[in-house]
TORKOL-4160 file (C-alpha; in steps of 0.2 Angstrom, whole numbers, padded with zeros to 4 digits, m for minus):
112
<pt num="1" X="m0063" Y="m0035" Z="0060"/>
<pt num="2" X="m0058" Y="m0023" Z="0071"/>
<pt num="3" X="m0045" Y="m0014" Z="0059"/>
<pt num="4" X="m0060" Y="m0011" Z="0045"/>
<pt num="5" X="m0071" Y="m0004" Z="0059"/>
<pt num="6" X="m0057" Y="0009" Z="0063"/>
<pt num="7" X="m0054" Y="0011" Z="0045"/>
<pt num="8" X="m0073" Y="0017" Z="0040"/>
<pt num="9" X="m0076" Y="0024" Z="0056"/>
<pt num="10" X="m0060" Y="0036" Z="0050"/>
<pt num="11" X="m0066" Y="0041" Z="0034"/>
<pt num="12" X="m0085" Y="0041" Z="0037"/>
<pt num="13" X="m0082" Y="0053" Z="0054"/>
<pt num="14" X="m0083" Y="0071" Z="0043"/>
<pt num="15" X="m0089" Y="0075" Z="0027"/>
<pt num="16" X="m0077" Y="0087" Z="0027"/>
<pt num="17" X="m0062" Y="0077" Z="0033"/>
<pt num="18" X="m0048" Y="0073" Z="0019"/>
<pt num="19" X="m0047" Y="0055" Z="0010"/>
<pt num="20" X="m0039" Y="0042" Z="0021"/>
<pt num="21" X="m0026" Y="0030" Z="0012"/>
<pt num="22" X="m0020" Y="0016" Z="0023"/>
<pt num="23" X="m0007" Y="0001" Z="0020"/>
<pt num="24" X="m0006" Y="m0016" Z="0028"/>
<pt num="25" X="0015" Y="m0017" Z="0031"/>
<pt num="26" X="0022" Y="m0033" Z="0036"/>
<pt num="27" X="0038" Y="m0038" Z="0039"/>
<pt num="28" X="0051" Y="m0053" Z="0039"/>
<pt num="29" X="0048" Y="m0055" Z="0021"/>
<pt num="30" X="0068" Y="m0064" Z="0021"/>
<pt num="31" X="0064" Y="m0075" Z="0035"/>
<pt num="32" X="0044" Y="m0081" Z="0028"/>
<pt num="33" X="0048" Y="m0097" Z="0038"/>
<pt num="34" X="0049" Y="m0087" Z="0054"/>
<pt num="35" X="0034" Y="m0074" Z="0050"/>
<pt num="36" X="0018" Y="m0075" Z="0060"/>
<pt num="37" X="0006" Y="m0072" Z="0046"/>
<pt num="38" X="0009" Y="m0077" Z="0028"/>
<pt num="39" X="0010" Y="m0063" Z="0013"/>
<pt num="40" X="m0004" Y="m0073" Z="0007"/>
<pt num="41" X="m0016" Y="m0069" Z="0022"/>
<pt num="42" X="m0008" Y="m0050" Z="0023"/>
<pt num="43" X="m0014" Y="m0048" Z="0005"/>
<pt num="44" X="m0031" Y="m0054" Z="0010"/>
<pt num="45" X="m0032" Y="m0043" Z="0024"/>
<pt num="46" X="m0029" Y="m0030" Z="0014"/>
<pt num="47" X="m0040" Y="m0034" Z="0000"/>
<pt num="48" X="m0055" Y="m0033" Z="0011"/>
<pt num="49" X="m0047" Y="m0018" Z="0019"/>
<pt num="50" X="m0047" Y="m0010" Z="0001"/>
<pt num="51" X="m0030" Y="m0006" Z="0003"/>
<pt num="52" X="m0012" Y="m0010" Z="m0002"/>
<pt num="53" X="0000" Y="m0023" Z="0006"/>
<pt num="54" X="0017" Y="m0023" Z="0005"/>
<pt num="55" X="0028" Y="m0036" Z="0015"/>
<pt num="56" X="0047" Y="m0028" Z="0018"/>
<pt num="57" X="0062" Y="m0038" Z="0024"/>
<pt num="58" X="0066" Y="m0044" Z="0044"/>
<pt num="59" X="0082" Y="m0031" Z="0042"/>
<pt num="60" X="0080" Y="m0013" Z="0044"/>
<pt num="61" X="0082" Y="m0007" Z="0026"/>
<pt num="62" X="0079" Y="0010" Z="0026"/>
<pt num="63" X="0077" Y="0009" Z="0004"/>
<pt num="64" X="0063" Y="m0004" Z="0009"/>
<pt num="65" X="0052" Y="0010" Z="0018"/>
<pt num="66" X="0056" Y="0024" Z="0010"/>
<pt num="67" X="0049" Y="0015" Z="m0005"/>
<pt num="68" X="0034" Y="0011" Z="0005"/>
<pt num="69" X="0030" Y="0027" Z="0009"/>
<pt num="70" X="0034" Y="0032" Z="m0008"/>
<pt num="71" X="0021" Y="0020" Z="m0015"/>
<pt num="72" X="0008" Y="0027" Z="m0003"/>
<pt num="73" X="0010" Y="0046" Z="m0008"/>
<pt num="74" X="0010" Y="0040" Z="m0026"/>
<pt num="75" X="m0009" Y="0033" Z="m0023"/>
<pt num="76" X="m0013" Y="0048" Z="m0013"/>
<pt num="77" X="m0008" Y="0060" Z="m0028"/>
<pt num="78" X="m0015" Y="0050" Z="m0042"/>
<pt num="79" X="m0033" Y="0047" Z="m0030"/>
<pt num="80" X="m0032" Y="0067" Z="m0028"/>
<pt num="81" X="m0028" Y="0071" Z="m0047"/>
<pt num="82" X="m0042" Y="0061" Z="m0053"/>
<pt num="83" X="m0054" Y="0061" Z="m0038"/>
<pt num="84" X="m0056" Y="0045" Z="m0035"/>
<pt num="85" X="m0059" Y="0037" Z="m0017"/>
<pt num="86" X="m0045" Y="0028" Z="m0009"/>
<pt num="87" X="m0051" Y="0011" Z="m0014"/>
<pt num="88" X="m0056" Y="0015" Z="m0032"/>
<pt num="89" X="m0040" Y="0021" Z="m0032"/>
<pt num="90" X="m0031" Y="0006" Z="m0027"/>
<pt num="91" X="m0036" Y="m0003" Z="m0042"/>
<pt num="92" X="m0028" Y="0011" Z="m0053"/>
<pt num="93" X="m0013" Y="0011" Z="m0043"/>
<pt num="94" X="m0012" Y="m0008" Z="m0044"/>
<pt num="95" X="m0013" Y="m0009" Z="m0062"/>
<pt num="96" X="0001" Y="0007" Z="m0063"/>
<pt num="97" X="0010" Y="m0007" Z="m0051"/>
<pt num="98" X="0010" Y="m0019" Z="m0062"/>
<pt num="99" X="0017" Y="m0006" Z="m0078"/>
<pt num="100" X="0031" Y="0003" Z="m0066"/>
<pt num="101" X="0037" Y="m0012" Z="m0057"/>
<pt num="102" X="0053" Y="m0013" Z="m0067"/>
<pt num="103" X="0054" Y="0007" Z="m0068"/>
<pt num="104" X="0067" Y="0017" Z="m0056"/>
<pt num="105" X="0060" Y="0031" Z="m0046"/>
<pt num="106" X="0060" Y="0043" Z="m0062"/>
<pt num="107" X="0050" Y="0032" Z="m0072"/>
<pt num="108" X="0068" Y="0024" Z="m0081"/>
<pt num="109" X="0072" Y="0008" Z="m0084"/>
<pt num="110" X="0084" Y="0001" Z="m0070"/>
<pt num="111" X="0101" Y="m0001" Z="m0078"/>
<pt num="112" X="0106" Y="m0019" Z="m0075"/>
């Protein structure tokens, strides 16, 4: 798999280079009928990348990738905090996942 051979070669090039945190994005998450590659095969790609998948909508939503990237930084700060490499990390951050999913960004329930 050519992405994981870019990926390791990446983090294993230095020593002293910084943690490298990736993230399988795909998109047309509305249109699933007219996506190339099923949420189901992105999530096993990025399993075996040992990194996070999200799937954002066909539509430019610009609330869809801010998210995205908020969720990224959110794993690098918690993987630098307690040390952890970036996969370790991502089954911290996907148990967090799974508590603040019906959080808003300051950790509050949404109203409704």
């Amino acid at each position: 798999m050519r992405f994981k051979f870019l990926i390791n070669h990446t983090k294993g090039s230095s020593a002293h280079a910084p943690e490298v945190h990736v993230m399988v994005v795909g998109n047309k998450r509305d249109l699933e009928l007219d996506s190339m590659v099923k949420t189901s095969e992105g999530e096993k790609i990025a399993t075996a990348l040992g990194c996070m998948f999200l799937k954002n909508p066909a539509k430019e939503s610009h609330e869809e990738v801010r998210t995205m990237f908020e969720k990224l930084y959110k794993r690098f700060k918690a993987c630098k905090a307690l040390k952890l490499s970036p996969t370790a990390s991502r089954k911290v951050m996907d148990k967090v996942s799974m508590f603040s999913s019906g959080l808003g960004n300051h950790g509050r329930p949404l109203n409704r």
